[in-house]
N, C-alpha and C positions, 0 to 999 in steps of 0.2 A: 446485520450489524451496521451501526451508523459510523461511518469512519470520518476522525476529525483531525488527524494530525499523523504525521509520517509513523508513527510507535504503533500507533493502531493497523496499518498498514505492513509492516514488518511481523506484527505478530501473527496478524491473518496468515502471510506468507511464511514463516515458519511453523503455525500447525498446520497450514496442508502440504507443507514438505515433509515434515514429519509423518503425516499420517498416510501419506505415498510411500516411505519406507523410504527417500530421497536423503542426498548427502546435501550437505552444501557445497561440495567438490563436484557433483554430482550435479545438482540445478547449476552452478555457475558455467560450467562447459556447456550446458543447457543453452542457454543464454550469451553467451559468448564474453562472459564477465570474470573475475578473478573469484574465489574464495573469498577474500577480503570482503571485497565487493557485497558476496551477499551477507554475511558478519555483519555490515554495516547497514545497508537495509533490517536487516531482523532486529537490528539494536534499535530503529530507529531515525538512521540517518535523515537529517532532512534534503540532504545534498547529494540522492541517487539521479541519477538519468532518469528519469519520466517512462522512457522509450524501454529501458531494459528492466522497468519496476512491471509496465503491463506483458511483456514477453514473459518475465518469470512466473506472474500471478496465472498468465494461460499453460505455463508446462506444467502448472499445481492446478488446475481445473478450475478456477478463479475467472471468474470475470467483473467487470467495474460496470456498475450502474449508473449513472449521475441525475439523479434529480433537483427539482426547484427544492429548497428548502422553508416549505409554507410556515412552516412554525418562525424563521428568521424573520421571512419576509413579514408578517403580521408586527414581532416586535419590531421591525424599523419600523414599519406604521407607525406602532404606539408612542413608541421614543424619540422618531426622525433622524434613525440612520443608524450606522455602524462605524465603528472609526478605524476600520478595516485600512 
C-alpha cells in the first residue's frame, strides 16, 4: 500500500492491531504511550511522535519501506517542480 498521509498510516496501524486481536489499551502500554495516544494516531493524527508511530507499527508486525517516488520524480521533470 502506497502510504501518503498520516490517515493512511493510522489505518494500517489499526487493522493490524485489530487483526492481532490487540487493544488500544493494550498497544499503548506497548509502546509506552496513553490510549489517547493511539485514538489519535488511528484517527489520523498528523501530530504523533515519529519515534513511537514506527515502535507501534513493529509490535503490529509492520514495517516502513521508503522508496524514491519515480512516478513524482518524472512529473517534476515534466512540470519543473513541486510546491512541496
Amino acid at each position: 500500500m502506497r502510504v501518503t498521509n498520516a490517515g493512511d498510516v493510522g489505518a494500517l496501524l489499526r487493522d493490524a492491531r485489530q487483526r492481532q486481536g490487540m487493544t488500544q489499551a493494550q498497544l499503548a502500554e506497548s509502546v509506552g504511550a496513553s490510549r489517547a495516544w493511539v485514538v489519535a494516531v488511528e484517527s489520523g493524527s498528523p501530530n504523533a511522535r515519529l519515534d513511537l508511530v514506527l515502535r507501534a507499527l513493529q509490535w503490529v508486525d509492520l514495517a516502513v519501506d521508503v522508496s524514491r517516488d519515480e512516478a513524482g520524480a518524472e512529473l517534476d521533470r515534466l512540470v519543473g517542480g513541486r510546491d512541496d
